[in-house]
Backbone and ligand atoms as CSV (ligand in chain L), in Angstrom:
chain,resi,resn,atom,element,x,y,z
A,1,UNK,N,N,90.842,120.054,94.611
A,1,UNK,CA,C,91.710,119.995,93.417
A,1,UNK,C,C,93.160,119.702,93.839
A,2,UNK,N,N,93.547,118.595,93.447
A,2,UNK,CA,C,95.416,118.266,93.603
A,2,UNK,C,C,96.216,119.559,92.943
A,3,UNK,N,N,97.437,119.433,93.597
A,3,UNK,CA,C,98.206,120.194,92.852
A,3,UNK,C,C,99.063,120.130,92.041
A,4,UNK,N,N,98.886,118.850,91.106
A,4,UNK,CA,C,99.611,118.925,89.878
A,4,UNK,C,C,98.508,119.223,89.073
A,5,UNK,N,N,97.332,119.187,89.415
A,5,UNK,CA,C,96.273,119.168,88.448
A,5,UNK,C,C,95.865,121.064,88.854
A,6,UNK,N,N,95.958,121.427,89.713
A,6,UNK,CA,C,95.837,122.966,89.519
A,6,UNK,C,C,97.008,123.746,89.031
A,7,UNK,N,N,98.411,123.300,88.882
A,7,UNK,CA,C,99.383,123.755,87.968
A,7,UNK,C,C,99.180,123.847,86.402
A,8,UNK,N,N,98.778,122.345,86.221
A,8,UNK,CA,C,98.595,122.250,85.061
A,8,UNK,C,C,97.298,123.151,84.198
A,9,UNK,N,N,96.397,122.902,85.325
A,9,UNK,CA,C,95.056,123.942,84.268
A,9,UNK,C,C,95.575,125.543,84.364
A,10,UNK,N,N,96.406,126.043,85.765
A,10,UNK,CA,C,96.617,126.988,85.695
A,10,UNK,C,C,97.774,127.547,84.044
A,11,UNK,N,N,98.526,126.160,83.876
A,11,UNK,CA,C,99.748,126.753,82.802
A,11,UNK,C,C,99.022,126.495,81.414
A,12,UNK,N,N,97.613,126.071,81.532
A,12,UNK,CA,C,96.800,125.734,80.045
A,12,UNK,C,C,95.979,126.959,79.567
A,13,UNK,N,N,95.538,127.889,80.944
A,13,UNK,CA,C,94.830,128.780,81.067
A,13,UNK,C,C,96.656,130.154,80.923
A,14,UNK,N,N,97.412,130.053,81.002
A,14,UNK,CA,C,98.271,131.331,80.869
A,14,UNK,C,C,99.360,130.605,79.724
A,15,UNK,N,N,99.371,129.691,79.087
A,15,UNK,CA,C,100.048,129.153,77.939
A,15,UNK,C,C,99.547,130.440,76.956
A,16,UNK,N,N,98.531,130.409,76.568
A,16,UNK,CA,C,98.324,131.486,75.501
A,16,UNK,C,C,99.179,132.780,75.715
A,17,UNK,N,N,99.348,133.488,77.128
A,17,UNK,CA,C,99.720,134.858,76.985
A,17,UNK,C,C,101.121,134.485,76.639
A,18,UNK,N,N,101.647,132.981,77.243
A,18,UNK,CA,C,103.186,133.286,77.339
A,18,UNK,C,C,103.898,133.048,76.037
A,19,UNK,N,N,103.066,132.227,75.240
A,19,UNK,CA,C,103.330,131.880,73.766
A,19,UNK,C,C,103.526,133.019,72.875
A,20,UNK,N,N,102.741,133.929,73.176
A,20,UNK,CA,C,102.549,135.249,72.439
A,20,UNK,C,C,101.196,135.615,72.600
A,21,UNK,N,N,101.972,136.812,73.086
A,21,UNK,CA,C,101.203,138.076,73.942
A,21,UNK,C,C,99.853,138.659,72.683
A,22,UNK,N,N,98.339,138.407,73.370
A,22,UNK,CA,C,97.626,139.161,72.693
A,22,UNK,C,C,97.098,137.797,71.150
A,23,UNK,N,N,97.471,137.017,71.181
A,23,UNK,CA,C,97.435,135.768,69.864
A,23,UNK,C,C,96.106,135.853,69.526
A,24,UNK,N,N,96.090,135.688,68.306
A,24,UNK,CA,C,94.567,135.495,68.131
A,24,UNK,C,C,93.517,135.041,68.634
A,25,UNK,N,N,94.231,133.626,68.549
A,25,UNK,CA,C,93.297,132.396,68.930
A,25,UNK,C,C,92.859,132.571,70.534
A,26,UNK,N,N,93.531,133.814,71.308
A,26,UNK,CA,C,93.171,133.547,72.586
A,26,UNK,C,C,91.865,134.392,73.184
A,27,UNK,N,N,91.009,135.012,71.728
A,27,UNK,CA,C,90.238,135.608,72.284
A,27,UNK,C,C,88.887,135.155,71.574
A,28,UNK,N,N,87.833,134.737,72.943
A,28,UNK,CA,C,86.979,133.757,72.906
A,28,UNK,C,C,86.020,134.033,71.728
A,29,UNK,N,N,85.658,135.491,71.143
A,29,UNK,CA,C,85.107,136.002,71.064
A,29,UNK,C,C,85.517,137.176,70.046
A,30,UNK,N,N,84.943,137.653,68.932
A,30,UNK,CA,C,85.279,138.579,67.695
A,30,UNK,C,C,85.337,139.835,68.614
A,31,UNK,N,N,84.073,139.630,69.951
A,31,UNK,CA,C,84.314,141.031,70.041
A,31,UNK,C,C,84.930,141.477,71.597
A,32,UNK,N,N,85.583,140.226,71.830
A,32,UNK,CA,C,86.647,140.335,73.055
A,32,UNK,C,C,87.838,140.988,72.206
A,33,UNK,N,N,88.037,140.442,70.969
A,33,UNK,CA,C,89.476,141.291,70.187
A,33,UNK,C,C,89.273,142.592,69.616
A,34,UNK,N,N,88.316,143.151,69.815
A,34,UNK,CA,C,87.620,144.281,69.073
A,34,UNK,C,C,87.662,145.065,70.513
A,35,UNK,N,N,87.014,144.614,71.523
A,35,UNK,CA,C,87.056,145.629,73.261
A,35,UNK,C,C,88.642,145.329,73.412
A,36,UNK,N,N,89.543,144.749,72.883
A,36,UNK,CA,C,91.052,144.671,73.365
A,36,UNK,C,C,91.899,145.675,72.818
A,37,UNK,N,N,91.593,145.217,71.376
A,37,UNK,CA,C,92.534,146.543,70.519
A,37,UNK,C,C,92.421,147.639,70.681
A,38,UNK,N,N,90.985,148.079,70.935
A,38,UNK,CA,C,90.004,149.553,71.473
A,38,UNK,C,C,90.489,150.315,72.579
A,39,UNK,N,N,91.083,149.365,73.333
A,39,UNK,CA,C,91.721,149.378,74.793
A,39,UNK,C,C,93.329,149.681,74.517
A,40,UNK,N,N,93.728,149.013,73.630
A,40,UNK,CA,C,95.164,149.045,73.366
A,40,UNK,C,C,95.304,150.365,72.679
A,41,UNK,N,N,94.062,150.669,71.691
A,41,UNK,CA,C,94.606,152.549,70.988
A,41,UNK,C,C,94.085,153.613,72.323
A,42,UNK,N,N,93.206,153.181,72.613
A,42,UNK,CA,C,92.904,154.111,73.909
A,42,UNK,C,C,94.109,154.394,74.795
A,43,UNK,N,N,95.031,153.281,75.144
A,43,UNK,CA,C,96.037,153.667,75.573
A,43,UNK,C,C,96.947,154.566,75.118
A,44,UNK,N,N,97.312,154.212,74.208
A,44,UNK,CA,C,98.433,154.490,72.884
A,44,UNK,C,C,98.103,156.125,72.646
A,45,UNK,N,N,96.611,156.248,72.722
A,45,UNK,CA,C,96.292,158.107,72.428
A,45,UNK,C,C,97.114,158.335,73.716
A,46,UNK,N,N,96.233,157.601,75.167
A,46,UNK,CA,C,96.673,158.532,75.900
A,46,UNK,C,C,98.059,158.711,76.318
A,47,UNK,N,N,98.569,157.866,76.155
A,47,UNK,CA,C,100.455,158.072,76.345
A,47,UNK,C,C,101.336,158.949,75.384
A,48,UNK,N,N,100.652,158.748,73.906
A,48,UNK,CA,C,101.053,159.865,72.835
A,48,UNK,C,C,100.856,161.116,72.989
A,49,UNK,N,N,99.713,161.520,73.216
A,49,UNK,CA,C,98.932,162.932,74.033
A,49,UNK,C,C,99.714,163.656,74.872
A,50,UNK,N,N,100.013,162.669,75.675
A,50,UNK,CA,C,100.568,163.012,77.393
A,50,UNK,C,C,102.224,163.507,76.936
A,51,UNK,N,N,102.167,163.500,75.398
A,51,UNK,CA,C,103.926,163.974,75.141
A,51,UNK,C,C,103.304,165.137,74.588
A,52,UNK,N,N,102.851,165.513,73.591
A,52,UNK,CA,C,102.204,166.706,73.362
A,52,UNK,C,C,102.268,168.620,73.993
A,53,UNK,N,N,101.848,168.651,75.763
A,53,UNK,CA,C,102.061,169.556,76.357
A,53,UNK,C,C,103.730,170.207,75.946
A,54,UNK,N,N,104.209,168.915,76.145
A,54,UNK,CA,C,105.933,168.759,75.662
A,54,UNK,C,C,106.356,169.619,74.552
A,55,UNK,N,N,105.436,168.931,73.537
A,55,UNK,CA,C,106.098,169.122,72.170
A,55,UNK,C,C,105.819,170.508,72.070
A,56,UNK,N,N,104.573,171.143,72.683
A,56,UNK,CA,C,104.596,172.745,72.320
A,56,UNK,C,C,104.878,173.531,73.040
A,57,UNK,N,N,106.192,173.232,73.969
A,57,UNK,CA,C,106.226,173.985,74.976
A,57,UNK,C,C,105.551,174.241,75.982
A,58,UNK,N,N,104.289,174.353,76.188
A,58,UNK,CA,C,103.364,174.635,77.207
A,58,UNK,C,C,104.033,173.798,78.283
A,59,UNK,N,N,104.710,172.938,78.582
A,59,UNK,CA,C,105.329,172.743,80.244
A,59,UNK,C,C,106.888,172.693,79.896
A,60,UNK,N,N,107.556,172.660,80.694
A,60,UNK,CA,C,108.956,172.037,80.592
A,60,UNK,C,C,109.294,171.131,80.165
A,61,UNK,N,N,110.713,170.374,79.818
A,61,UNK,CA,C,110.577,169.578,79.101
A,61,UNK,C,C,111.547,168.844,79.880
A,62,UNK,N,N,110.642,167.947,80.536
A,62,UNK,CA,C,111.283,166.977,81.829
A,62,UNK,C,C,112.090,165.519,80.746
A,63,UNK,N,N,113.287,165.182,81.126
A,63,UNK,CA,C,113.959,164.234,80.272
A,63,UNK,C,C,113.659,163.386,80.728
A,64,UNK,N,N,113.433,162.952,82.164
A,64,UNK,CA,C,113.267,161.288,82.551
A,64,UNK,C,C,111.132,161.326,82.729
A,65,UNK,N,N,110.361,162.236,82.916
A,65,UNK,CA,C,109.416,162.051,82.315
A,65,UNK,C,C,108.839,161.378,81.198
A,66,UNK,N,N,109.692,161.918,80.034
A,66,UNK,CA,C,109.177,161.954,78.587
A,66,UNK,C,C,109.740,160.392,78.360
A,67,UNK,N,N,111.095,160.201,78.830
A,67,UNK,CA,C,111.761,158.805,78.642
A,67,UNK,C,C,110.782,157.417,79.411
A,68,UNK,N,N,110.271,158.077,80.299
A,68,UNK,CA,C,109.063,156.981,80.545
A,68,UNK,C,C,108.259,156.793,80.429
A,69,UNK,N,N,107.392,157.955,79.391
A,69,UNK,CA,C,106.422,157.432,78.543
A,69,UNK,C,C,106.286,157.183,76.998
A,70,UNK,N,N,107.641,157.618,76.904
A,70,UNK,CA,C,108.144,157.054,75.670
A,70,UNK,C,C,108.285,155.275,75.762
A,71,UNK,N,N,109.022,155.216,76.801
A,71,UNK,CA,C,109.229,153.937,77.275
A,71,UNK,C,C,107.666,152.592,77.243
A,72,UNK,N,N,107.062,153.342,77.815
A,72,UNK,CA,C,105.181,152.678,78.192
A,72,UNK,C,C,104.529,153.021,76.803
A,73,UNK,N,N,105.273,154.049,75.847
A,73,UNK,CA,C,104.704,153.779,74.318
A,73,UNK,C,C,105.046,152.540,73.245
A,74,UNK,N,N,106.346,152.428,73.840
A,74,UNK,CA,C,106.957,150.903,73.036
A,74,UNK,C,C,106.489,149.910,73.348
A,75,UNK,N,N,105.908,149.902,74.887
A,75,UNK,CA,C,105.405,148.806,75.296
A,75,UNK,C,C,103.938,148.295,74.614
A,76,UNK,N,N,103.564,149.431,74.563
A,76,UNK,CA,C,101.762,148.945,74.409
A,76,UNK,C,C,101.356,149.210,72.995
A,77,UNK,N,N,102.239,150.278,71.945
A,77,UNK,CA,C,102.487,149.919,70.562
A,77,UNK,C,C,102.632,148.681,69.744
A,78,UNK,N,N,102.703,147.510,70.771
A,78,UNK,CA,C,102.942,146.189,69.999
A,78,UNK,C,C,101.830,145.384,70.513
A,79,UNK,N,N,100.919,146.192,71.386
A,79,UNK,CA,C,99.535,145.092,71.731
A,79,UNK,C,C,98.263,144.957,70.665
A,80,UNK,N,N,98.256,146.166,70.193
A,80,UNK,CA,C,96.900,146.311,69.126
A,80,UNK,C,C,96.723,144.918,68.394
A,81,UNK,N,N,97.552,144.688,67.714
A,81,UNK,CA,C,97.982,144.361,66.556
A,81,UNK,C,C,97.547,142.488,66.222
A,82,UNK,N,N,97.538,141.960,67.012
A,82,UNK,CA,C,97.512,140.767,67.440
A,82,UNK,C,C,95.935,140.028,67.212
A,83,UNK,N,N,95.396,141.116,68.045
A,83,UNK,CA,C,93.689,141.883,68.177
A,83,UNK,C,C,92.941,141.924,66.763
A,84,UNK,N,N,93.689,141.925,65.445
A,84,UNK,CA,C,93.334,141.887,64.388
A,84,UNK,C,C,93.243,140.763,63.813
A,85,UNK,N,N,92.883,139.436,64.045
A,85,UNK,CA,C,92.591,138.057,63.629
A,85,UNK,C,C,91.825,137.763,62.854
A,86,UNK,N,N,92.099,136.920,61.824
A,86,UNK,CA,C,91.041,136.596,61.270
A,86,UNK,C,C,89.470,136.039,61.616
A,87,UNK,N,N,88.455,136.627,61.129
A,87,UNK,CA,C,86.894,136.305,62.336
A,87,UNK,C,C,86.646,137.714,63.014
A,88,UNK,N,N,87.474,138.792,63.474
A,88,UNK,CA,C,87.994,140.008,64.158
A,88,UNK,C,C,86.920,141.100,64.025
A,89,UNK,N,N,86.965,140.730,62.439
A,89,UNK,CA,C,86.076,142.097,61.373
A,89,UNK,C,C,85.204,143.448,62.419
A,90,UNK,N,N,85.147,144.050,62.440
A,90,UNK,CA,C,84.134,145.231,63.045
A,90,UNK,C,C,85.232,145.993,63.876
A,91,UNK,N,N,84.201,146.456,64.520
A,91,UNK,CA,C,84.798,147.765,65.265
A,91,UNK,C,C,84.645,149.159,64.735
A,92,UNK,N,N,85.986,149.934,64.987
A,92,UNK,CA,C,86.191,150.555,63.840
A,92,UNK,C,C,86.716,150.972,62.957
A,93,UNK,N,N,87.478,149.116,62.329
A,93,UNK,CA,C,88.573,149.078,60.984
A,93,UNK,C,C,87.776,148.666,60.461
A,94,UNK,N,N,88.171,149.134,59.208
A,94,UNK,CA,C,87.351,149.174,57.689
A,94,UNK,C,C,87.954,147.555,57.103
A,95,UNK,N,N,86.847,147.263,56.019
A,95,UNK,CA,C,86.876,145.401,55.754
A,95,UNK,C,C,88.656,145.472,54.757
A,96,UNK,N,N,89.188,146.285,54.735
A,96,UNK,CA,C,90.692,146.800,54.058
A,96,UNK,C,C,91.627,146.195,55.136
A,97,UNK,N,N,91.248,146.337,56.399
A,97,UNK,CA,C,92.267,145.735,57.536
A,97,UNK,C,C,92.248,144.206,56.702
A,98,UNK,N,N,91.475,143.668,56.276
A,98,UNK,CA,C,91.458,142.287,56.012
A,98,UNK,C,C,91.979,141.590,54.808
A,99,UNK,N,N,91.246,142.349,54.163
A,99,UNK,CA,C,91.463,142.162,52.442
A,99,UNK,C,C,92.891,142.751,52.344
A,100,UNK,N,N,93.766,143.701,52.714
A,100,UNK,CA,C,94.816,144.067,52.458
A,100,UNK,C,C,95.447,144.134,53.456
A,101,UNK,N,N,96.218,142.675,54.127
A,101,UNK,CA,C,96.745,142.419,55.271
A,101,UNK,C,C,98.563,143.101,54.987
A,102,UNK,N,N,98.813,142.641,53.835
A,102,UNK,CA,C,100.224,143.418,54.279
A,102,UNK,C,C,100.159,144.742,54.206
A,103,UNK,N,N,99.331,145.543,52.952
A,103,UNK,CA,C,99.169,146.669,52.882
A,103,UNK,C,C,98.863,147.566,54.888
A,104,UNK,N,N,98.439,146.720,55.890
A,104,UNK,CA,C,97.961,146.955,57.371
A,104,UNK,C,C,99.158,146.631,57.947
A,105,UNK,N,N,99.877,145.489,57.740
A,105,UNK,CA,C,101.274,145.319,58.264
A,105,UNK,C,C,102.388,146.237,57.979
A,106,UNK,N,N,102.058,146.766,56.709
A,106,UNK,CA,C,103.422,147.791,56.169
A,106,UNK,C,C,102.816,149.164,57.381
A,107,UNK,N,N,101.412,149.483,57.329
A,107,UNK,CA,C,101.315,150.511,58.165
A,107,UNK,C,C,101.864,150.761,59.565
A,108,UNK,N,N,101.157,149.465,60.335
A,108,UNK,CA,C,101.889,149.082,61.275
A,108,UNK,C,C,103.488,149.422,61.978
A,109,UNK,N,N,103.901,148.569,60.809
A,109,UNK,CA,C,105.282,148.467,60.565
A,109,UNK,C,C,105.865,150.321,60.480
A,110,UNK,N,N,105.081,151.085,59.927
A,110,UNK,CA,C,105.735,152.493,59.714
A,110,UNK,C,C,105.613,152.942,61.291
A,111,UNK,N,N,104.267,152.754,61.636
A,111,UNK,CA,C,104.360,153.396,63.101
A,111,UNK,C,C,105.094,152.454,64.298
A,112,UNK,N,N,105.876,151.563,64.093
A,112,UNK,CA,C,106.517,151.092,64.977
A,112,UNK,C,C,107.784,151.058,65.383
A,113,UNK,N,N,108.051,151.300,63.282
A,113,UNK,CA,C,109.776,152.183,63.127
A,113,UNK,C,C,109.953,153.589,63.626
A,114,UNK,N,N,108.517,154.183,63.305
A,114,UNK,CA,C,108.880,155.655,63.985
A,114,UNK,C,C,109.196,155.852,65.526
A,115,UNK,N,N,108.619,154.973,66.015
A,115,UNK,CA,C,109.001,155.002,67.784
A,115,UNK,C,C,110.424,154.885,68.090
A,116,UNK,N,N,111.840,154.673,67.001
A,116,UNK,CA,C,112.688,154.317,67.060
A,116,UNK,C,C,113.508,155.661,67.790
A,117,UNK,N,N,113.029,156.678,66.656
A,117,UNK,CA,C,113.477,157.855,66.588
A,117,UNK,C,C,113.126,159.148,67.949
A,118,UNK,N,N,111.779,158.097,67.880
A,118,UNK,CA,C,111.180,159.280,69.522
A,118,UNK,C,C,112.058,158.094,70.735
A,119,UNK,N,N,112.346,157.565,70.398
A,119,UNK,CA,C,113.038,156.682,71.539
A,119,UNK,C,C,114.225,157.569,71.899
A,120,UNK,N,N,115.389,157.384,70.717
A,120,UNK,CA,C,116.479,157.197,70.367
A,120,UNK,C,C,116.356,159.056,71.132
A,121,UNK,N,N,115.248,160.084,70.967
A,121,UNK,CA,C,115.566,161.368,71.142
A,121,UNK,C,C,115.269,161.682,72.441
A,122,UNK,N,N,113.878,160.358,72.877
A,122,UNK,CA,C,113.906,160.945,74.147
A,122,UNK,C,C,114.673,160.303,75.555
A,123,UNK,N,N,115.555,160.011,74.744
A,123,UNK,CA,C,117.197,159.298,75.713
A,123,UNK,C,C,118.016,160.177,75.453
A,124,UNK,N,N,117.993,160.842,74.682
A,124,UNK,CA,C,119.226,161.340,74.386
A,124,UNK,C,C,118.910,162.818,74.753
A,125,UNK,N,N,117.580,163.307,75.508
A,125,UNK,CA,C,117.040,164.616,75.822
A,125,UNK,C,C,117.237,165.698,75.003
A,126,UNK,N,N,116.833,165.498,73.855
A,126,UNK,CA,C,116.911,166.256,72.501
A,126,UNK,C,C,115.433,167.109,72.000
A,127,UNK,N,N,115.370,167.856,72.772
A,127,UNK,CA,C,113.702,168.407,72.459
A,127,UNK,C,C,113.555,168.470,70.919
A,128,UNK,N,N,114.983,168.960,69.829
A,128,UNK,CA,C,114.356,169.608,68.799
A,128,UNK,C,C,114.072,168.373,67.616
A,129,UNK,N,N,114.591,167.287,68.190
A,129,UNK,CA,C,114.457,165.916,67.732
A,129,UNK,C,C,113.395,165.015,68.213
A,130,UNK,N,N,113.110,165.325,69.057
A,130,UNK,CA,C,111.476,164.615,69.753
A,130,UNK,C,C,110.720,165.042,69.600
A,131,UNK,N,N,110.799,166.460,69.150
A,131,UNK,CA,C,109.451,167.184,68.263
A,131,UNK,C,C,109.453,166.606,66.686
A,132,UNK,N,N,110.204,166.469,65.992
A,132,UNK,CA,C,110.448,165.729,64.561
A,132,UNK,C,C,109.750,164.649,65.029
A,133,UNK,N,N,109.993,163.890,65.884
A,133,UNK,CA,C,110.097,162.031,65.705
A,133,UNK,C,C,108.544,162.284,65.700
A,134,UNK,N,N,107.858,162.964,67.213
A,134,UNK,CA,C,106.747,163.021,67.487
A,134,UNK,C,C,105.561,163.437,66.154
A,135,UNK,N,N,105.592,164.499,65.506
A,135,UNK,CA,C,105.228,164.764,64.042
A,135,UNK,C,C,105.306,163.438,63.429
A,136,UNK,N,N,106.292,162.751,63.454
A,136,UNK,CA,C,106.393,161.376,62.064
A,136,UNK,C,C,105.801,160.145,62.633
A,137,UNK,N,N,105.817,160.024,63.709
A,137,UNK,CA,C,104.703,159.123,64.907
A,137,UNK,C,C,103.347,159.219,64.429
A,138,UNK,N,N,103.348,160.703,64.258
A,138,UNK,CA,C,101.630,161.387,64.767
A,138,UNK,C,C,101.021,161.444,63.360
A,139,UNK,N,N,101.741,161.408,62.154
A,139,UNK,CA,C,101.409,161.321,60.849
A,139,UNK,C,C,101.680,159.729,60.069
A,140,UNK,N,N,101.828,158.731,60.952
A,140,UNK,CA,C,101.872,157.321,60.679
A,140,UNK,C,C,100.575,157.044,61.683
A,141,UNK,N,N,100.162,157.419,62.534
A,141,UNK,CA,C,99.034,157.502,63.182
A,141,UNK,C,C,98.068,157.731,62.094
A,142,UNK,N,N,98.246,159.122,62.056
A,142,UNK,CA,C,97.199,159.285,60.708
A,142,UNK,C,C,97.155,158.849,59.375
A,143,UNK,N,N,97.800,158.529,58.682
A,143,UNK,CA,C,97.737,157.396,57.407
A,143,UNK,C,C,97.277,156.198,57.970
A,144,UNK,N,N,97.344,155.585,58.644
A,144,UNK,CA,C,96.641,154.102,59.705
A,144,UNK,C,C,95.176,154.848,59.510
A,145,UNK,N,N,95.041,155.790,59.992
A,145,UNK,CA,C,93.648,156.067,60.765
A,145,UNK,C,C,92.414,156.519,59.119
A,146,UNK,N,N,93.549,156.685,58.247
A,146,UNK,CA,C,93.074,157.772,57.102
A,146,UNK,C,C,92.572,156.389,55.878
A,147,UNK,N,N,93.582,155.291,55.722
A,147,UNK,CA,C,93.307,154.171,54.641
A,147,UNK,C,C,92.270,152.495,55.923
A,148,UNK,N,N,92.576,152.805,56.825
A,148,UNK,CA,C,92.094,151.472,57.619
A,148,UNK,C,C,90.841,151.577,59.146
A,149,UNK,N,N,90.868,152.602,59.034
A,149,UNK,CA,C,89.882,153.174,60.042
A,149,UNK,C,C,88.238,154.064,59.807
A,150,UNK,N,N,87.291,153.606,60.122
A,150,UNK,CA,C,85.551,154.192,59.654
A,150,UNK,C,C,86.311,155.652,60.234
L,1,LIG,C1,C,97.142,161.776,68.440
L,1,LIG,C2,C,96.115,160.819,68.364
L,1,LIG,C3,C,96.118,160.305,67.140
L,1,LIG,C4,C,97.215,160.897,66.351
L,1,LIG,C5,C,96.767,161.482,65.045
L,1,LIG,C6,C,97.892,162.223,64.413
L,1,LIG,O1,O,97.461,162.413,69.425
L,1,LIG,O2,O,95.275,160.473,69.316
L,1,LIG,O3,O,95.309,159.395,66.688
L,1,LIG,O4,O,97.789,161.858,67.218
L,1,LIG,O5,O,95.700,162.327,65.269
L,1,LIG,O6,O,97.455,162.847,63.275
């Protein structure tokens, strides 16, 4: 293989991620976007969770800890989402993810504004404010999970 011709298949084969991360169209398969998103809340519990011990006291309340998984929550809070394409259907979102796409975007949208506030507190090493944010996180979690989820 030449190497303008292995650049090129290589930048045809990573064009999709760099265009935008997670795109619909880049997954071969209904249920490659269905094992992705699955993967993306699996994360998302476990980094949300992993603040938890925090929030009830049960350990100390380490500031540059919490700020870096607060940090790795912003990050991977914006992967799910993408994963929801039209063709997508199954898993375990209800046929409402589809039929009521903004009504799923406004949800979205609530749990992505709330990360603002667990951000904004866990920079600013504010336990009695990262327990608030965390609650309004964890109850935009659950309205998602309560109107769009089996
Ligand atoms: C979690 C988790 C969720 C949310 C939700 C909040 O820790 O895994 O899905 O919080 O249960 O009500």
């Amino acid at each position: 293989m030449n190497k303008p011709f292995l650049a090129a298949a290589v930048l045809a084969l990573t064009a999709p991620f760099i265009a935008g991360t997670a795109s619909a169209q880049f997954f071969a398969k209904a249920e490659d976007a269905i094992k992705y998103r699955q993967g993306a809340f699996q994360m998302i519990k476990a980094h949300f969770s992993a603040l938890q011990p925090v929030i009830k006291g049960q350990v100390p309340y380490d500031k540059a800890r919490v700020a870096a998984e607060v940090s790795v929550l912003d990050v991977i809070s914006t992967l799910p989402w993408a994963a929801f394409g039209p063709g997508t259907e199954g898993g375990g979102a209800l046929e409402v993810v589809w039929s009521d796409t903004n009504g799923f975007k406004a949800a979205q949208d609530k749990f992505l504004a709330s990360l603002k506030p667990l951000t904004a507190a866990a920079q600013e090493g504010d336990l009695n404010k990262l327990r608030a944010a965390f609650v309004n996180t964890g109850a935009s979690c659950k309205a998602c999970h309560d109107n769009f989820r089996k």
